[in-house]
C-alpha positions as CSV (number, residue, x, y, z in Angstrom):
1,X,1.4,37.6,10.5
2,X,2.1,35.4,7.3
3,X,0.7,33.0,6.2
4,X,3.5,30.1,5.8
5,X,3.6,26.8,3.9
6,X,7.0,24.6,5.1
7,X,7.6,21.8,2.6
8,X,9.2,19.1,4.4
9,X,8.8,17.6,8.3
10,X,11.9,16.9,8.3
11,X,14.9,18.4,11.0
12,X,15.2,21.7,9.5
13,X,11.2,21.9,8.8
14,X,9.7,20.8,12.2
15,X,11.9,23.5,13.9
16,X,11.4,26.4,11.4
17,X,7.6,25.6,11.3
18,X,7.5,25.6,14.8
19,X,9.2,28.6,15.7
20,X,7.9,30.8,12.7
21,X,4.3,29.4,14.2
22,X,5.8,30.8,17.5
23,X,6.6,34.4,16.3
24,X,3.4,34.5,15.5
25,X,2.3,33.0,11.9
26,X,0.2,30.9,10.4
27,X,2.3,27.9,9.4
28,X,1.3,24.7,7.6
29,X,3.8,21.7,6.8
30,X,3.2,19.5,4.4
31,X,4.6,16.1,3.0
32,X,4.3,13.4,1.0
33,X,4.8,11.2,3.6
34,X,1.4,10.2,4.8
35,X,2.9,8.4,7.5
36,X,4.8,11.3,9.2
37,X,1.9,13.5,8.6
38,X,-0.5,10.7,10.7
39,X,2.3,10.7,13.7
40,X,2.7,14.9,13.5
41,X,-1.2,15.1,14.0
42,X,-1.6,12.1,16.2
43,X,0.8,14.9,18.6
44,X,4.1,12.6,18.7
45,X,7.7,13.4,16.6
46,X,9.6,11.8,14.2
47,X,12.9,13.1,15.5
48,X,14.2,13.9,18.7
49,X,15.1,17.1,20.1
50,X,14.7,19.0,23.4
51,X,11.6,21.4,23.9
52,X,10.1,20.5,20.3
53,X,7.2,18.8,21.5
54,X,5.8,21.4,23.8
55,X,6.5,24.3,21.2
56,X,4.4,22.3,18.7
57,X,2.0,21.1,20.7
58,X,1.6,25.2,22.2
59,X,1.2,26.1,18.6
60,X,-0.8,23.4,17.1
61,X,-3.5,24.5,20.3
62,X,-3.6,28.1,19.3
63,X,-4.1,27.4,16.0
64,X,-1.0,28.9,14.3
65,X,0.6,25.2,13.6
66,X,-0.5,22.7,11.4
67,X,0.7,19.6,9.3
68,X,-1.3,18.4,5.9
69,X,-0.9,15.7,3.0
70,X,-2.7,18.5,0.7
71,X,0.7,20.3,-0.7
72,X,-1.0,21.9,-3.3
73,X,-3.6,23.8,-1.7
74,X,-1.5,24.5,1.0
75,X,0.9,26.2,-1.7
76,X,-1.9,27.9,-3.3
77,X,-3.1,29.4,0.1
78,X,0.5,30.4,1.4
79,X,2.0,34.1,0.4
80,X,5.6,32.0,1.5
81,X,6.8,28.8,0.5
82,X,9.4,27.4,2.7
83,X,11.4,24.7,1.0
84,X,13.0,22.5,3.5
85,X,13.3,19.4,1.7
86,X,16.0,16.5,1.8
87,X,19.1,16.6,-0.4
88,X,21.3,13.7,0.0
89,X,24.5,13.1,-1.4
90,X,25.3,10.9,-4.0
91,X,28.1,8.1,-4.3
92,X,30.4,11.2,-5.2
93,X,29.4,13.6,-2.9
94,X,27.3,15.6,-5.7
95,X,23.7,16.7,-4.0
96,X,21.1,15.3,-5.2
97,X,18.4,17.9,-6.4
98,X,15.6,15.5,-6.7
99,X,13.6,16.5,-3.8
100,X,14.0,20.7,-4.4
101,X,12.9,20.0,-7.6
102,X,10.3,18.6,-7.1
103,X,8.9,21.2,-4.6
104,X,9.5,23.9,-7.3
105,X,7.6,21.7,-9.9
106,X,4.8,21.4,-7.0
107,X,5.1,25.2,-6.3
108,X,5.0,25.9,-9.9
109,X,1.9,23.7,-11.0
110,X,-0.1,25.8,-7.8
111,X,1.3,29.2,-8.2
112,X,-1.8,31.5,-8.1
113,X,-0.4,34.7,-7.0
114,X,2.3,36.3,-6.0
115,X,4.7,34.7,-3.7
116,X,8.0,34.6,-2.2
117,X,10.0,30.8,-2.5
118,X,12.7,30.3,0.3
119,X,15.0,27.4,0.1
120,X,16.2,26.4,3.5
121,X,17.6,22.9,1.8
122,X,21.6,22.7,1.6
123,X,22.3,22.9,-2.2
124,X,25.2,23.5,-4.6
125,X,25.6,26.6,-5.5
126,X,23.6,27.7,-8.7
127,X,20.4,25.4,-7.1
128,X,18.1,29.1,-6.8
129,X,18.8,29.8,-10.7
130,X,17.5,26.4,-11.3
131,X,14.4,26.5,-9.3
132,X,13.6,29.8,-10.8
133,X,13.6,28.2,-14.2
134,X,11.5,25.2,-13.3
135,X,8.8,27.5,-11.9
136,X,9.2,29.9,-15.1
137,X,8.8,26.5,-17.0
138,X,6.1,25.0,-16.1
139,X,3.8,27.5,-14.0
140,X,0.3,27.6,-16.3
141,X,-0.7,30.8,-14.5
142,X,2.8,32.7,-15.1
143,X,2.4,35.0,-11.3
144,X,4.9,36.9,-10.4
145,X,7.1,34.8,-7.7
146,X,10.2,35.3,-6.5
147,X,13.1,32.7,-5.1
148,X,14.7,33.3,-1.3
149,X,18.3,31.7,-0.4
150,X,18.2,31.6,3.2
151,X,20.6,28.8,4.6
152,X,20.1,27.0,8.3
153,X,22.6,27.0,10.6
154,X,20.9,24.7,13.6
155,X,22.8,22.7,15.5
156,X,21.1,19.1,16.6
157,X,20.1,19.2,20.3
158,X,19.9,23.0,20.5
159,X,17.9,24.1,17.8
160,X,15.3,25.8,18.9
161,X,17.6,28.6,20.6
162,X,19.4,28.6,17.4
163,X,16.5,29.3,15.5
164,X,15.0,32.0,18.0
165,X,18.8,33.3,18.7
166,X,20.8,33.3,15.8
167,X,24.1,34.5,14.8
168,X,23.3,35.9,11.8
169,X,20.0,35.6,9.3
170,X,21.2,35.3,5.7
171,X,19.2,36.3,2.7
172,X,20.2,35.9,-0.7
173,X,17.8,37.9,-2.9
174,X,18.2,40.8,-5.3
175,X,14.2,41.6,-4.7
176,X,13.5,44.2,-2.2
177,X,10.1,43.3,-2.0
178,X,11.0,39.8,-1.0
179,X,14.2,41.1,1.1
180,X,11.1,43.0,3.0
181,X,8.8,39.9,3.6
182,X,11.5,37.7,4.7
183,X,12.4,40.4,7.5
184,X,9.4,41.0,8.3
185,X,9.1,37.2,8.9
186,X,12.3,37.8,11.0
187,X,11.4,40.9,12.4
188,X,10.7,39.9,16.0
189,X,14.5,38.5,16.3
190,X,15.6,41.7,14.8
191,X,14.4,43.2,18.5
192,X,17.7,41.1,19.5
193,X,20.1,43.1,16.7
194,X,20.5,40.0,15.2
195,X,22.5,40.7,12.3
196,X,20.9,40.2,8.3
197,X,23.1,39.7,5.9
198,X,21.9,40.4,2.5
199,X,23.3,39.4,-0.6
200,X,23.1,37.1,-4.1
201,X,21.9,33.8,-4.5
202,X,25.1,32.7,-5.0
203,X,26.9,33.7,-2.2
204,X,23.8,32.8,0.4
205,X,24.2,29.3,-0.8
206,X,28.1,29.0,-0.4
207,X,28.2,30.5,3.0
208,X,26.3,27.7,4.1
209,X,28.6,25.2,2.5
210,X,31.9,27.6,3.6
211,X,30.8,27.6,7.3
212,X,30.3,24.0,7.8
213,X,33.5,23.2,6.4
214,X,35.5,25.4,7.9
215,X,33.9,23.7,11.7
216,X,34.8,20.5,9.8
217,X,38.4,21.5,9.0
218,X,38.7,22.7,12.4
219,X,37.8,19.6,14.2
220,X,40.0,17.3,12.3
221,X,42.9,19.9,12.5
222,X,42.7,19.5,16.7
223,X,41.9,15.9,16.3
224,X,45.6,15.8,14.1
225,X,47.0,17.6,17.2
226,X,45.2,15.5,19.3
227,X,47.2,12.2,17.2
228,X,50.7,14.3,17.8
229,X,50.0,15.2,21.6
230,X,49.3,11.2,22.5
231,X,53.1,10.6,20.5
232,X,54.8,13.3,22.1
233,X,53.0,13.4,25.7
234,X,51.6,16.9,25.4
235,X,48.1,17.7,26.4
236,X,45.6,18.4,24.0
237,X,43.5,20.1,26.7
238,X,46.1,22.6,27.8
239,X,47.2,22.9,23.8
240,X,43.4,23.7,22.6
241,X,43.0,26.2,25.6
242,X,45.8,28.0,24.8
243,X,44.9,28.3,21.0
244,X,41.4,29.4,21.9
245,X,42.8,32.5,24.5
246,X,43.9,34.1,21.1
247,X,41.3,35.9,19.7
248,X,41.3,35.0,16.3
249,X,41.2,31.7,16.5
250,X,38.7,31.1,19.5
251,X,37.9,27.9,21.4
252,X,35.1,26.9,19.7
253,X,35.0,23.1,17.9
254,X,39.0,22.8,19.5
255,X,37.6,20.0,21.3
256,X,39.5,16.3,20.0
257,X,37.5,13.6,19.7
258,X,36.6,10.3,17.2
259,X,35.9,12.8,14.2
260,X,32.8,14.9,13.1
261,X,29.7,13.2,11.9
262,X,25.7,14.2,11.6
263,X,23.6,14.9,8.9
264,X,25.5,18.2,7.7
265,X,29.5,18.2,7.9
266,X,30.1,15.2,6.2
267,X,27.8,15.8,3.1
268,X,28.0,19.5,3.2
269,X,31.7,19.4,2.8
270,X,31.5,16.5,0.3
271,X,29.1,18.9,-1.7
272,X,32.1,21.9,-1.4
273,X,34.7,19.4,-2.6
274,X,32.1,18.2,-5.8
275,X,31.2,21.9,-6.8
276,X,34.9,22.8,-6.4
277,X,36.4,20.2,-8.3
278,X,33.2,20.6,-11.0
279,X,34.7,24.2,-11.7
280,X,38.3,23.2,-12.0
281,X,39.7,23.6,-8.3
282,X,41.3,21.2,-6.1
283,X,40.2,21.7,-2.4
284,X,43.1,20.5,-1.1
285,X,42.6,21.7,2.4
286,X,38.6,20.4,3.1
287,X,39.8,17.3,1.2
288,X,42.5,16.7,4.3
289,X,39.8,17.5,6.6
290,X,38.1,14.8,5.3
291,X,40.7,12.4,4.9
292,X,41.7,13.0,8.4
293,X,38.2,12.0,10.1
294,X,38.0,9.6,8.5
295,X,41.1,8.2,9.3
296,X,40.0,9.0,13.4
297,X,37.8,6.2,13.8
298,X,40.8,4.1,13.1
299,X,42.1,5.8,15.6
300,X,40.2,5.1,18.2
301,X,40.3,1.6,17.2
302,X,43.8,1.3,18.2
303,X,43.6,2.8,21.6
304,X,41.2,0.2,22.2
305,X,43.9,-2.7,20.7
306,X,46.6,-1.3,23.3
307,X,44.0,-2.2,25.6
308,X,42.5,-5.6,24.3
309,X,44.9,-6.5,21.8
310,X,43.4,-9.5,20.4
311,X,40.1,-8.0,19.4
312,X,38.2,-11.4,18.2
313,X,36.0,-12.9,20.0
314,X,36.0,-10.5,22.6
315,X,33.2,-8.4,24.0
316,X,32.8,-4.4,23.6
317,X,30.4,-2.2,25.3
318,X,29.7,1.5,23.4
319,X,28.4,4.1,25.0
320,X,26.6,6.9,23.0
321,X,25.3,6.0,19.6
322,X,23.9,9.2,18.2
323,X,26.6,12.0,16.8
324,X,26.3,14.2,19.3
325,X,24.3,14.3,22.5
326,X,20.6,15.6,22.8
327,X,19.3,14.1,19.8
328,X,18.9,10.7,18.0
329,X,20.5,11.0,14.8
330,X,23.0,8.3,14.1
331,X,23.5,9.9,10.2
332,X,27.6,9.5,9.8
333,X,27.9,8.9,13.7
334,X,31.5,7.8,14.5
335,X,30.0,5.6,17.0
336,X,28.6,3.7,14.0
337,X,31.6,3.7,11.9
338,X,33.7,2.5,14.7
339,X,31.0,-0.4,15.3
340,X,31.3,-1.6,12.3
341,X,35.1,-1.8,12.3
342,X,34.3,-4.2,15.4
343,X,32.1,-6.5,14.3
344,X,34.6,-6.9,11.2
345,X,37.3,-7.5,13.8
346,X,35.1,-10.5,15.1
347,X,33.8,-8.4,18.1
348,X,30.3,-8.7,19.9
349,X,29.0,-5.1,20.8
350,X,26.5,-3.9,23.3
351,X,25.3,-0.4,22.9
352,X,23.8,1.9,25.2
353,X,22.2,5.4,24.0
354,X,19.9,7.5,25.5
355,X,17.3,8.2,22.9
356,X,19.5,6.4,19.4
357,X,18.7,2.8,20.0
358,X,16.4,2.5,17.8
359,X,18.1,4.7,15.1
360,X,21.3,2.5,15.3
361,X,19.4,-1.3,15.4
362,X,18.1,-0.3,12.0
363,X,21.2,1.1,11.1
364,X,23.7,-1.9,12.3
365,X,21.5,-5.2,13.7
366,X,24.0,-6.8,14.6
367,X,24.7,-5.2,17.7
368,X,23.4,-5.8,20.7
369,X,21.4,-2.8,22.8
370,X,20.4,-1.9,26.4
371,X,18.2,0.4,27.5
372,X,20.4,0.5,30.8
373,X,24.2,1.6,30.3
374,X,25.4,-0.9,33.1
375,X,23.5,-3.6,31.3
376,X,25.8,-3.1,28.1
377,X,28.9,-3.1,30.1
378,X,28.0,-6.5,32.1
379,X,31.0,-8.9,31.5
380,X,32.3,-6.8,28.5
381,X,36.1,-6.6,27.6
382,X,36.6,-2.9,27.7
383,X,33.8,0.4,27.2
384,X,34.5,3.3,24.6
385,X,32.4,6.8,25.4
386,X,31.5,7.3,22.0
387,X,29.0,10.5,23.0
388,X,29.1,12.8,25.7
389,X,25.5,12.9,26.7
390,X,25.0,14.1,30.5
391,X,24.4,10.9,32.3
392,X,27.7,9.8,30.9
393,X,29.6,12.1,32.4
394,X,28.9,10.9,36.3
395,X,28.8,7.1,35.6
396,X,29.0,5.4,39.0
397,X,33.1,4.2,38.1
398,X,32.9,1.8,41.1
399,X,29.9,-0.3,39.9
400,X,31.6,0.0,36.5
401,X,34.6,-1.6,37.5
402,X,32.4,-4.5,38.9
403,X,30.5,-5.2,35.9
404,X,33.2,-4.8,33.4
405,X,35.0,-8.3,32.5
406,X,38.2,-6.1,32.6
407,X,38.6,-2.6,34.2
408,X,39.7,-1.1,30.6
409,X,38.0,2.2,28.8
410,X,39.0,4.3,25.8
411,X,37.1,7.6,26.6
412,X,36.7,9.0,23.1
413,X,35.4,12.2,24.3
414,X,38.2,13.2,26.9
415,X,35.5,13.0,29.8
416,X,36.9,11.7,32.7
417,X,40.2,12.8,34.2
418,X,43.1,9.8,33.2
419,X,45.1,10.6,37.3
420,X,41.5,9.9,38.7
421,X,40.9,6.9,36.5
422,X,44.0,5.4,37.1
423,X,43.6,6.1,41.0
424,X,40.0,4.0,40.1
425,X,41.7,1.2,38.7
426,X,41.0,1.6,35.2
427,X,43.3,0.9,32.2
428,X,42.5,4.0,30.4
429,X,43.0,5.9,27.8
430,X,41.3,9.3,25.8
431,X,42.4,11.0,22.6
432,X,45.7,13.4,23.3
433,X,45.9,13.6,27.0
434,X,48.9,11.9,28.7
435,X,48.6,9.1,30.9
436,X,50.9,6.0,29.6
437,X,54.0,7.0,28.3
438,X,54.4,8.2,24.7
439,X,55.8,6.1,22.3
């Protein structure tokens, strides 16, 4: 057992907190935000996602979970220092350091004795050289310390079995004794042969950067399929299961849709492109990646216009808000972008999201939301699937049809089957699957 201080409650900091709690530690989270603190120990979340709640509220009851405004004595009594900390992106896509550094400043004004630092925040690469010289700095007591790289690679709406099951556990150290603690920490997934990969700083934070934007580049290169299979009539289905039978390229992320979004691809590979360009390379590949999701929502905008083609004035109802299904994160959600475009095109939107509502009012107010799908789609001009949460795969098509002003949908998730929607009555049309003829 360790005892554990997470700096952030946060995404990334609930979930590690929680599940190190679970393996059996003694973990404290801390923040400056008072108010998150007050909801974490009044037992309710800040974020959404499945099976959180009950593994914090099992922890917080034995006594192994705990969340506190007092950082710095939570520092001083912690042997590890989880930094999990926001670091947004600027205008350029640079990260912006300000919240890391101001952990390590924390760290270093409390550093009593010996103790290991592990950043879990998504920096640039050269970030755990600078935190080390902050603490060096400006520690008063000058104790030994030593500073972890040791990325996250949880996925919103599964994170927990991401965390407990992972594909690989990197560590970017060139201290045995803190390469020792942080497996120890990790130990009881090692029972599972889950792989460690040890290396330097360095290389711990690009792998992080390097995975997400190879997903990203791999989603916009089946979306850019996707864009040819809806000119030429070829399925994108058929086209990504065939890719995916070969080995090396496997199915995984072949899936088209409106374009990636979240809290991680889109700065993450931002970040790449910055830290590239800063040392003299031009990322020409992750910079078509990004060109080319962005240019999706567009996309999608124009199915809807062979649908409705005088957008003004008329009525759309959007289905899904958040990124991806099982949480409520709206952060770059094509839903979102493609809203906007709407409403700049004169449109009225209704909106209908499982647990986002709330997330995307404060993001756009101008749109309209129901807390019942059918609701949203009352009288409405035509209905884009913007996420594919489970209820939204079996919508009742029939009573659909009825309350829909006109029987038209742009499934942006390649859902439903286009014979059986056609057989329904619908005007319809997904992302690279024939239906209508190709032009």
């Amino acid at each position: 057992m360790k005892n554990i201080c997470i700096m952030g409650t946060g995404y990334v900091g609930l979930v590690t907190g929680a599940c190190l709690a679970d393996l059996g530690n003694r973990v404290r989270c801390v923040d400056i935000d008072a108010e998150k603190i007050k909801i974490l120990n009044d037992g309710k979340l800040p974020i959404y996602e499945p099976g959180l709640q009950e593994l914090i509220t099992n922890n917080v009851s034995r006594e192994r979970l705990s969340f506190s405004e007092d950082i710095s004595g939570s520092i001083r009594k912690s042997e590890v220092i989880f930094i999990s900390v926001g670091t947004p992106s600027d205008g350029d896509g640079k990260v912006n350091l300000l919240y890391v550094e101001g952990a390590a400043e924390m760290i270093a004004q409390n550093l009593n004795d010996f103790k290991v630092i592990v950043n879990k925040s998504t920096v640039s690469v050269g970030t755990g050289k600078r935190l080390m010289e902050i603490i060096e700095k400006k520690s008063p007591s000058k104790a030994e310390f030593e500073v972890v790289s040791n990325p996250e690679f949880l996925r919103e709406g599964s994170a927990i079995n991401d965390f407990m099951h992972p594909d690989r556990i990197v560590i970017g150290t060139n201290s045995e004794r803190a390469y020792g603690i942080i497996t120890e920490i990790y130990g009881p997934l090692y029972l599972i042969e889950t792989p460690f990969i040890k290396t330097s700083i360095e290389t711990a934070e690009l792998i992080k950067y390097a995975s997400n934007a190879f997903l990203s580049v791999k989603i916009s290169f089946i979306n850019e399929i996707a864009n040819i299979c809806d000119k030429t009539g070829a399925d994108v289905h058929v086209v990504a299961r065939a890719m995916g039978l070969d080995g090396r390229i496997s199915p995984k992320f072949l899936h088209a849709g409106p374009g990636f979004g979240g809290s991680c691809f889109p700065k993450d590979i931002l970040g790449l492109v910055q830290l590239a360009k800063e040392r003299g390379i031009s990322p020409v590949l992750v910079e078509a990646a990004i060109k080319v999701n962005n240019a999706q929502r567009k996309v999608m905008v124009e199915k809807l216009k062979k649908l409705v083609p005088n957008l003004g004035g008329k009525t759309i109802a959007i289905l899904g808000l958040a990124f991806k299904p099982n949480t409520d994160d709206v952060r770059e959600s094509p839903a979102l972008d493609i809203i906007k475009i709407l409403l700049e095109e004169g449109c009225t939107v209704n909106a209908y999201d499982p647990v986002a509502l709330d997330n995307a009012k404060k993001a756009i107010p101008e749109i309209n939301c129901y807390d019942n799908m059918m609701d949203a789609c009352e009288g409405a001009d035509s209905v884009m699937i913007m996420t594919e949460w489970n209820e939204l795969r079996q919508i009742d098509l029939i009573m659909l049809k009825e309350k829909l002003g006109a029987p038209n949908m742009v499934d942006c998730k390649n859902i439903y089957d286009p014979v059986k929607m056609k057989e329904e009555g619908f005007n319809y049309l997904s992302v690279g699957r024939p239906l209508l003829e190709a032009d």
